[in-house]
C-alpha positions as CSV (number, residue, x, y, z in Angstrom):
1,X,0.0,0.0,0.0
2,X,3.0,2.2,0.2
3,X,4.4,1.4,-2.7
4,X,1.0,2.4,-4.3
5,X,1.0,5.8,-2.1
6,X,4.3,6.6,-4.1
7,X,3.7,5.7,-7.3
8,X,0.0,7.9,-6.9
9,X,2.9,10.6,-5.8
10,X,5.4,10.3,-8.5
11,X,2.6,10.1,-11.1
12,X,1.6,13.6,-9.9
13,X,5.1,15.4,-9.3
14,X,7.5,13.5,-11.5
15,X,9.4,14.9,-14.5
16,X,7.1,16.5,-17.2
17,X,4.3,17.5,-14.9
18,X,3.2,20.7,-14.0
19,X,4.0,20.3,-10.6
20,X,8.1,19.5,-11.8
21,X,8.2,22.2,-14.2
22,X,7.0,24.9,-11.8
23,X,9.6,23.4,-9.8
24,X,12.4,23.4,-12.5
25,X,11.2,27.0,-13.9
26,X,12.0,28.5,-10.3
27,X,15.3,26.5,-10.4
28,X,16.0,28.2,-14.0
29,X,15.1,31.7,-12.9
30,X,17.2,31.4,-9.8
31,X,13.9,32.9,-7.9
32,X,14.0,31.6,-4.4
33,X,11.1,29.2,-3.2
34,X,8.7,31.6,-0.9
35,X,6.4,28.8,-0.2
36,X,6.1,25.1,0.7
37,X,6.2,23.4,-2.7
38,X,3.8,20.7,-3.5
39,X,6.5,18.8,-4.5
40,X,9.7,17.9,-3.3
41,X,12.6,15.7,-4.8
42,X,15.8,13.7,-4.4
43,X,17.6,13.7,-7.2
44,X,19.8,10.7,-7.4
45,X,23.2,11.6,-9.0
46,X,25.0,8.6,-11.5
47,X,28.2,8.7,-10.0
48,X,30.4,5.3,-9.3
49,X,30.3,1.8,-10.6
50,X,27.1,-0.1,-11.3
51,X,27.1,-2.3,-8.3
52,X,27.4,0.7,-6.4
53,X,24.5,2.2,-8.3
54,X,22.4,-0.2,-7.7
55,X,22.9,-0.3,-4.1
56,X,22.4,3.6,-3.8
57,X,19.5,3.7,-6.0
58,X,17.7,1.3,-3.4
59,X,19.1,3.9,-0.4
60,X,17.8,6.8,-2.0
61,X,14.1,5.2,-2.9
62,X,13.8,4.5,0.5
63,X,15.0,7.8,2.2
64,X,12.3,9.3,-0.9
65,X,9.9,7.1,0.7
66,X,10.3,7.8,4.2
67,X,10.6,11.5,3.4
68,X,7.7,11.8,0.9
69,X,9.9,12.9,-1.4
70,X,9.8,12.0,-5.9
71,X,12.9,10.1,-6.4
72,X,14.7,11.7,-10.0
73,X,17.2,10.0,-11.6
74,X,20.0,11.2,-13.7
75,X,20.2,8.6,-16.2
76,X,24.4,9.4,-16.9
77,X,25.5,7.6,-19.9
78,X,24.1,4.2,-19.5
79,X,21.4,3.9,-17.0
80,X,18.2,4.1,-19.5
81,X,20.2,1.1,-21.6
82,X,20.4,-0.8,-18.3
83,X,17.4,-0.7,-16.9
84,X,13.4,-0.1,-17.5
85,X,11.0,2.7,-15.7
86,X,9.9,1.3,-12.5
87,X,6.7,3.2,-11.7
88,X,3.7,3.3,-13.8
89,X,2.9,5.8,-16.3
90,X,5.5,8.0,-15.3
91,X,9.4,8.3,-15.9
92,X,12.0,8.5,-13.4
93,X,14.3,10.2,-15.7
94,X,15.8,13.3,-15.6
95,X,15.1,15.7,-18.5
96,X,17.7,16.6,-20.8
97,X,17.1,20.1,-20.6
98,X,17.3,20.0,-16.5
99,X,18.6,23.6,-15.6
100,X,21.5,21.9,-13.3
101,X,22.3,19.2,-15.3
102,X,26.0,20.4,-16.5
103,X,26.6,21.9,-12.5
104,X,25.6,19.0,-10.3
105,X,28.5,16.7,-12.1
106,X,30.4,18.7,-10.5
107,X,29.5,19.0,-7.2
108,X,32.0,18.0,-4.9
109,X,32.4,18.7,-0.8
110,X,33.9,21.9,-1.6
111,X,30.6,23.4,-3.7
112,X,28.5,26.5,-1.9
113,X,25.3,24.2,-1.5
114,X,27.2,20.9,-0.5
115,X,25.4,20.5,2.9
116,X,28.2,19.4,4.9
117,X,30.4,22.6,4.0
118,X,27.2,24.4,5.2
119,X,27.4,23.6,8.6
120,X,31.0,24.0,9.1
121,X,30.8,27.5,7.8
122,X,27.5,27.6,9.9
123,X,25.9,28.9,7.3
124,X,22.6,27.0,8.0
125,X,20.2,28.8,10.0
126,X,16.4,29.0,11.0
127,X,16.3,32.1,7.9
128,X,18.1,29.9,5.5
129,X,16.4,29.8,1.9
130,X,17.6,27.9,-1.0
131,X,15.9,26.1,-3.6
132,X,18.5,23.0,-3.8
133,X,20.9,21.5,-1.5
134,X,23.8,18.9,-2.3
135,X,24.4,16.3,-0.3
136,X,28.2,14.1,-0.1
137,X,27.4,10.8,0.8
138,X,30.3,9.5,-0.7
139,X,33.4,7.5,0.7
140,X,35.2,10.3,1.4
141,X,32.7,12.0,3.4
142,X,33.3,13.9,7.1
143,X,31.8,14.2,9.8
144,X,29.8,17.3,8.3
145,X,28.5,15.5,6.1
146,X,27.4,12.1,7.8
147,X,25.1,14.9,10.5
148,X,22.7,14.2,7.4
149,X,22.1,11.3,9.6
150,X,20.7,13.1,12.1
151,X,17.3,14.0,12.9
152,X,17.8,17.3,13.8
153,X,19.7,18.2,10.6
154,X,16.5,16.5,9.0
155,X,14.1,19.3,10.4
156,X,15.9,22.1,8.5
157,X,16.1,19.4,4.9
158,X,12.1,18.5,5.0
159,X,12.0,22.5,3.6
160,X,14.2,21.9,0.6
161,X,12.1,21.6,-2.8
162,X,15.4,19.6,-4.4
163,X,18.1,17.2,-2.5
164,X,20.9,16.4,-5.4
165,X,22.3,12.9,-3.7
166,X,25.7,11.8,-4.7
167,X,26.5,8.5,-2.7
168,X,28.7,5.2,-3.6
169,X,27.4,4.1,0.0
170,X,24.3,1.4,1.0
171,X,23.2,4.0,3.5
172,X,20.1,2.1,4.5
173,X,21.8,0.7,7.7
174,X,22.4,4.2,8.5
175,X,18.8,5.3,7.8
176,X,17.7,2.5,9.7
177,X,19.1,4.5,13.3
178,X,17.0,7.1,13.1
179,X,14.5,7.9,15.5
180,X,12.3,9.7,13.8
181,X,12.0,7.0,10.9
182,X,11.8,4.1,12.9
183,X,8.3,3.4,13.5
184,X,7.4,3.4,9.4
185,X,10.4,1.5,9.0
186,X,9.2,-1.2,11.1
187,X,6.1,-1.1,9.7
188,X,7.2,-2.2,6.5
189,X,10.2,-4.1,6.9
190,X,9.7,-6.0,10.3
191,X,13.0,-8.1,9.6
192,X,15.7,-5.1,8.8
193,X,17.6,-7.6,6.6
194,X,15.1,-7.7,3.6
195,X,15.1,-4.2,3.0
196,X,17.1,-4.4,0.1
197,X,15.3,-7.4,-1.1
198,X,12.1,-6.2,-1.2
199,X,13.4,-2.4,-2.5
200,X,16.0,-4.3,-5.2
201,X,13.2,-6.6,-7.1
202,X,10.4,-3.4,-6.9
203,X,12.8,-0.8,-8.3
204,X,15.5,-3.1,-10.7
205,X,13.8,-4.4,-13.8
206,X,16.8,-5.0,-16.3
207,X,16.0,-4.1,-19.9
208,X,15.1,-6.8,-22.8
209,X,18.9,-6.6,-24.1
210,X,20.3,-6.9,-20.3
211,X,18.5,-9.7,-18.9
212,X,19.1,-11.8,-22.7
213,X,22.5,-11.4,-22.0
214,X,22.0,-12.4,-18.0
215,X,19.8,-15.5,-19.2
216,X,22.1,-16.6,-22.1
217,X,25.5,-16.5,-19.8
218,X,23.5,-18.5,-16.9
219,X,21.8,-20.8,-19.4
220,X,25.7,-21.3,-20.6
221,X,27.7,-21.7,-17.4
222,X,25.5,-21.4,-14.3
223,X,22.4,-23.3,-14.8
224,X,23.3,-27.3,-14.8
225,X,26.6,-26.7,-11.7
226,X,26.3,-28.6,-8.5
227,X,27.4,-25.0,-6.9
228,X,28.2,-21.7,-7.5
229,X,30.8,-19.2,-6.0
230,X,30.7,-15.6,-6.4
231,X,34.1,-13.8,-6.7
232,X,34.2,-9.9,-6.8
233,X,37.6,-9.5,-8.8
234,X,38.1,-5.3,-9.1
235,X,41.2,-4.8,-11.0
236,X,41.8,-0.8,-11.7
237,X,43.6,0.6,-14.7
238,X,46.1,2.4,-12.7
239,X,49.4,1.4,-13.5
240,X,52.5,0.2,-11.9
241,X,50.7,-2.2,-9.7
242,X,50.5,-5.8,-8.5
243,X,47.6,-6.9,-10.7
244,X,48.5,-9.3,-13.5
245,X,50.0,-11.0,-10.2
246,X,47.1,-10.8,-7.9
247,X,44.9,-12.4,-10.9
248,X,46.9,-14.9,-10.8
249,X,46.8,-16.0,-7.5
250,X,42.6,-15.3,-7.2
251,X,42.7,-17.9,-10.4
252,X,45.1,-20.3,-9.5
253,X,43.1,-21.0,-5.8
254,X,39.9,-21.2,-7.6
């Protein structure tokens, strides 16, 4: 039922609508929001590798859930190849011609509207106004940035028409601590460990081309073994290194 509550929600305020473009068309203009908007958003950055994707995608559906929030999603150079829309007759897709869409690649810690810089410089107060606010959640985070997870630093975000989210972290566990989320959260995920489960198969429909090539390579090798082992090998380009040699090894115990 909450699933349908959202996807009622994202029908109404997702990209294209009237609701999103008065949003974006503020954005544009630079005008600063004078009243609550109908709308808010968390728009979901394409930043890392695709396993982390997909683990962040789940985090920030789940914080849009909790926060009532329409979860946007820069589709980067791949991510409307990979997978399909997940919500009924609506996209989840950024528009091309998203007023931000050149700046927030480059948002780092060190931007104006990076959250955690904020409230170092202490520039967040009860008079603060700004349409859009970017939040690190990335490995390299600080302790600035992780007060996110705090439900006091919540109270000032709930007034923020757009969160830009860039993350290579499964944040849920994090999520999961806070007070002021916990009673919904056990409402609809009694055992914490299926969170992902449940949030993974709603949200992560491959498209036609990605799941041929997923059933033809586990028709091929996977389907008639006794067992299966999975082995994350991550080998970076960077060279001098140890790699060729560490293959080796992985290979030669297998």
């Amino acid at each position: 039922s909450r699933l349908r509550k959202y996807e009622a929600q994202h029908k109404q305020c997702g990209p294209y609508t009237e609701s999103y473009n008065k949003t974006v068309e503020q954005l544009r203009s630079g005008a600063q929001f004078t009243e609550s908007s109908e709308c808010k958003y968390v728009l979901w950055i394409s930043f890392s590798g695709l396993g982390n994707r997909i683990l962040t995608l789940a985090s920030a559906f789940l914080y849009a859930l909790l926060t009532n929030r329409v979860l946007v999603v820069d589709p980067g150079t791949d991510m409307v190849d990979l997978f399909c829309e997940p919500f009924p007759d609506s996209s989840w897709f950024l528009p091309s011609d998203f007023p931000l869409n050149v700046q927030f690649n480059n948002f780092s810690q060190n931007s104006d509207q990076c959250y955690g810089k904020m409230l170092k410089n202490k520039a967040v107060t009860d008079s603060t106004v700004a349409s859009f606010v970017y939040l690190h959640i990335a490995r390299d985070y600080d302790d600035h940035d992780k007060l996110f997870f705090c439900d006091e630093e919540q109270r000032f975000l709930r007034n923020m028409p757009w969160l830009m989210m860039k993350t290579d972290n499964y944040f849920v566990p994090s999520v999961l601590l806070m007070p002021s989320f916990e009673q919904e959260l056990n409402d609809l995920f009694p055992n914490k460990e299926t969170v992902f489960h449940f949030l993974g198969r709603y949200l992560l429909h491959p498209t036609n081309n990605v799941w041929g090539l997923v059933v033809r390579y586990y028709q091929a090798y996977l389907a008639k073994a006794d067992e299966r082992v999975g082995i994350q090998i991550r080998v970076f380009d960077t060279k001098p290194g140890p790699f060729q040699h560490v293959m080796d090894q992985i290979l030669a115990c297998t």
